[in-house]
C-alpha positions in Angstrom: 83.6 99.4 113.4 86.6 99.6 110.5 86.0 99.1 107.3 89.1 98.1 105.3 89.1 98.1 101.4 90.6 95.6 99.3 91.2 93.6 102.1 92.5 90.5 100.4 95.2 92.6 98.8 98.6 93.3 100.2 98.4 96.3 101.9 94.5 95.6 102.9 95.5 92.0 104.3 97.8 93.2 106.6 95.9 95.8 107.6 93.0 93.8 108.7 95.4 91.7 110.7 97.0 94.5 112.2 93.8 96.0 113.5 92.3 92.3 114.9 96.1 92.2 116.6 94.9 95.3 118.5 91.8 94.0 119.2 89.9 96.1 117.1 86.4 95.5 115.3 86.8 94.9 111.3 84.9 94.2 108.4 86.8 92.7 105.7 85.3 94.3 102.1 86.1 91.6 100.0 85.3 91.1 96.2 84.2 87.7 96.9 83.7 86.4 100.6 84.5 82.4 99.7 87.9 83.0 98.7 88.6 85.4 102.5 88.0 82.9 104.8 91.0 82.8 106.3 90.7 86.1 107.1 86.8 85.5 108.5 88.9 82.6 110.4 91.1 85.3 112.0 88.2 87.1 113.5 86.9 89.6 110.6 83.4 89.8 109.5 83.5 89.3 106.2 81.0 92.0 103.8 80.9 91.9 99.6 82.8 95.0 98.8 83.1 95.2 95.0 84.9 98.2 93.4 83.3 97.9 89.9 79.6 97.3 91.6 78.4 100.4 93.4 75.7 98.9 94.7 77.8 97.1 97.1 79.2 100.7 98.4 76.5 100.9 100.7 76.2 97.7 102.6 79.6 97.4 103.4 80.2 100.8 104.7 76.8 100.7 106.5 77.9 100.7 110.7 81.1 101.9 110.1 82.5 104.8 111.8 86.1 104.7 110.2 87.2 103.3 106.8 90.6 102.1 105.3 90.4 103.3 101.5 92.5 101.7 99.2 91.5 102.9 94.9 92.2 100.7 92.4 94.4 103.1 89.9 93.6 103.8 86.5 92.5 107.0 84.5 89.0 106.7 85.8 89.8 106.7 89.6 88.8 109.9 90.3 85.7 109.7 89.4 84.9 106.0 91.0 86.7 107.8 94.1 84.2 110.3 94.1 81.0 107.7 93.9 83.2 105.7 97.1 83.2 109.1 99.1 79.9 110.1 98.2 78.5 106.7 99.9 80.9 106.5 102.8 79.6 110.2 103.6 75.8 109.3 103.2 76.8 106.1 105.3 77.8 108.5 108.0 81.6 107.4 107.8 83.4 109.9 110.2 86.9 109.1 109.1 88.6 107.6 105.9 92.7 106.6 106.1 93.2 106.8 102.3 96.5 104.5 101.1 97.8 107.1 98.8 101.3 107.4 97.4 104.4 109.2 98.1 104.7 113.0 96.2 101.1 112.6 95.1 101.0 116.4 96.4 103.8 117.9 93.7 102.5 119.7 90.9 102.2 118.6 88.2 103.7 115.7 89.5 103.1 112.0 87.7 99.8 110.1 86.5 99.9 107.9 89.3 100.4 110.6 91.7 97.8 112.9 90.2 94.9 109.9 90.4 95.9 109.3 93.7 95.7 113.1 94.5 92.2 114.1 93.1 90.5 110.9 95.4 92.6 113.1 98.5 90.8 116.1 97.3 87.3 114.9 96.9 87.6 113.0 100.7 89.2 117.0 101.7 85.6 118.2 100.5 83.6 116.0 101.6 83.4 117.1 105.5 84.4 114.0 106.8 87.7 113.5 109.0 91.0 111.9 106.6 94.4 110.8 107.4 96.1 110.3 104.0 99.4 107.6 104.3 101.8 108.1 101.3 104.3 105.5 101.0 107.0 104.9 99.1 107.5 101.5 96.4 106.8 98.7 98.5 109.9 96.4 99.5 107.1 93.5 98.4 107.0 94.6 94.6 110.5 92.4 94.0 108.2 89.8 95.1 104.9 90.7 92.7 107.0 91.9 90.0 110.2 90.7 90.0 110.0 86.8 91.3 110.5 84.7 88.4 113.5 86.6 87.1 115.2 86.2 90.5 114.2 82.4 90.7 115.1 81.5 87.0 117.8 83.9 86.1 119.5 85.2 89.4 118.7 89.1 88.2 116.8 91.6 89.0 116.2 93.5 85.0 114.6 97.3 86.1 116.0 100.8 84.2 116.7 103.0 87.1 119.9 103.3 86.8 122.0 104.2 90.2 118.7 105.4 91.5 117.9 105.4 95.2 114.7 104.1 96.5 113.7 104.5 100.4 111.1 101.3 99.8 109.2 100.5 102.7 107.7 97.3 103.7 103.9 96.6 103.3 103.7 95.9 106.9 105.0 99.1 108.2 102.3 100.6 106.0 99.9 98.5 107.8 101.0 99.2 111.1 100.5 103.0 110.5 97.4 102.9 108.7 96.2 100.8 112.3 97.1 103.3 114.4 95.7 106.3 112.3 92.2 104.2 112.1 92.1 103.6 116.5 94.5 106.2 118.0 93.2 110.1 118.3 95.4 112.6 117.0 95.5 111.4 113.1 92.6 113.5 111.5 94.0 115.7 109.0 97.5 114.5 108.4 99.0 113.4 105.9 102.0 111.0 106.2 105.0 110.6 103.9 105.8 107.0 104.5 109.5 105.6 103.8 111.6 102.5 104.7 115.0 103.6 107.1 117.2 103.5 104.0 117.4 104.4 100.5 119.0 101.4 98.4 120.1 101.5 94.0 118.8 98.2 92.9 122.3 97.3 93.2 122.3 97.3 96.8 119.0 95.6 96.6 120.6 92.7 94.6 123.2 92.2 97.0 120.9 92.1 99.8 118.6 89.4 98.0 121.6 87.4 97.2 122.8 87.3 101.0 119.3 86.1 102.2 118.6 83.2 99.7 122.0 82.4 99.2 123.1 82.9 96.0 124.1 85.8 93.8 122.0 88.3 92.3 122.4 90.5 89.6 121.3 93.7 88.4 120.4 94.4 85.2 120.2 98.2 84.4 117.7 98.0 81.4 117.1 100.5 78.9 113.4 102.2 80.0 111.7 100.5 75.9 112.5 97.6 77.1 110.8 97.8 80.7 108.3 99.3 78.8 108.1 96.5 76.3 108.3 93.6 79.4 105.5 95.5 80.9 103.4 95.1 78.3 104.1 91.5 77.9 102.7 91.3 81.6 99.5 92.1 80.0 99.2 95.7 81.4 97.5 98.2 79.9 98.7 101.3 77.8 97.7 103.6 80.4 99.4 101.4 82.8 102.9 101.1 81.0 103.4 104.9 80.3 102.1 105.3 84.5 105.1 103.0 85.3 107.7 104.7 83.1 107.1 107.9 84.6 107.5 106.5 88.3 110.6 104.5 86.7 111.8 108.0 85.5 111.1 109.5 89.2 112.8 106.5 90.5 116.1 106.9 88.2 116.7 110.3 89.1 116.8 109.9 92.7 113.1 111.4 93.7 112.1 108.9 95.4 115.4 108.5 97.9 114.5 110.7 100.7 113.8 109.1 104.8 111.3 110.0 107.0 111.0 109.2 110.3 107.3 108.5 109.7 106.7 104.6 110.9 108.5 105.3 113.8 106.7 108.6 114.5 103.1 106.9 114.5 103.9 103.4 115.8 107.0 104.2 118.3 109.0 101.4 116.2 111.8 101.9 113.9 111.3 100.9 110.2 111.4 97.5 108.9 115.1 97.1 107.2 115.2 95.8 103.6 117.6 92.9 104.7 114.9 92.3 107.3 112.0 92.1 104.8 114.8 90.0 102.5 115.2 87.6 105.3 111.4 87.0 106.4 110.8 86.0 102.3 113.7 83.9 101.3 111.6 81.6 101.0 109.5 82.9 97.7 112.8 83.3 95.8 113.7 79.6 96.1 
């Protein structure tokens, strides 16, 4: 039995459906099980799973040999990571895929990267088996984050510049994370996960523009005022200063290297971003 974590988010959606595609036996943890029925109606059994309620650690990893982790981040992850591993361990979970993030291992490195680092370490200790999948910025955050511009002003407003991004798309992550959680061979690695291309916002634009047929723009903003729009979102302080260090990474071309990881662990080549732009042309009209 697999466990998968936030498993009505983006990553943990498609993960769930990845695994039933293969066939494979999965409870969906779910904040609240009314509003996953479609998921229930795809063939997963459904189990509370509440991040902020600890007493629903237990239940839902109760039966489970192998468990897709996904943390909510903030400055207290670490130490909600460490209650999660604690009861997967005492629920006799053998082996937990953590969705981590790419360079989470440099030193000092980022916030982000740090938070997402110290869960790794405490899942390292705790004697159980890990696979730890590190992808880059998901081809799907122009969708979460940048939609309405897009829609309403035919722009795409970010500061990084003529920075490179390899972004990858959330169901390449999926993919891998399904065949880490049912395929031997995965126990102890940790994957650097990457789109086949590294694009500047730029080429990202023009991309866009081809697949919902009309011109995009990009709009190289000062990093205050990404900071400032941010804010407006409603994000937290922590949360603002976490992006503008990954928008600083982003900007100076960190975060432009390929790997050939997808293709390694699922024998498929990576999902191209004109690929991903055509299968959602329709959420920018």
């Amino acid at each position: 039995m697999i466990l998968v974590t936030g498993a009505t988010g983006n990553i943990g959606s498609k993960v769930v459906e990845t695994l039933l595609a293969k066939g494979a036996p999965v409870k969906a943890g779910v904040r609240s099980p009314d509003k996953a029925r479609g998921l229930a109606e795809k063939g997963a059994e459904l189990v509370k799973f509440d991040f902020t309620d600890t007493g629903t650690y237990g239940p839902a990893f109760k039966g489970c040999n192998h468990v897709f982790l996904f943390t909510n981040m903030s400055p207290v992850c670490v130490e909600e990571g460490a209650k999660l591993v604690d009861a997967a361990k005492a629920a006799g979970v053998e082996h937990v895929v953590k969705l981590s993030a790419l360079g989470c291992d440099m030193e000092p490195g980022i916030a982000l990267g740090r938070w997402h680092r110290g869960v790794e370490k405490l899942i390292e200790a705790s004697g159980m088996g890990w696979t730890f999948l590190r992808p880059n910025n998901f081809m799907d955050n122009f969708i979460t984050f940048y939609r309405q511009p897009i829609v309403h002003q035919s722009a795409i407003f970010m500061p990084l510049g003529d920075g490179a991004v390899s972004y990858v798309d959330a169901r390449d992550i999926a993919a891998v994370a399904a065949v880490a959680l049912t395929d031997p061979g995965h126990m102890g690695k940790a994957y650097a996960i990457t789109g086949p291309a590294a694009l500047t916002v730029h080429q990202v634009a023009a991309i866009l523009g081809k697949a919902i047929g009309k011109e995009v723009n990009y709009i190289d903003i000062p990093e205050e005022a990404a900071r400032q729009a941010t804010a407006g979102m409603g994000m937290p302080g922590w949360l603002v200063d976490a992006m503008a260090e990954l928008n600083a990474i982003d900007k100076a071309g960190y975060a432009s290297g390929v790997t050939t990881a997808v293709a390694d662990v699922t024998g498929l080549a990576p999902i191209t971003f004109e690929k991903w732009a055509a299968d959602h042309a329709g959420a920018f009209k």
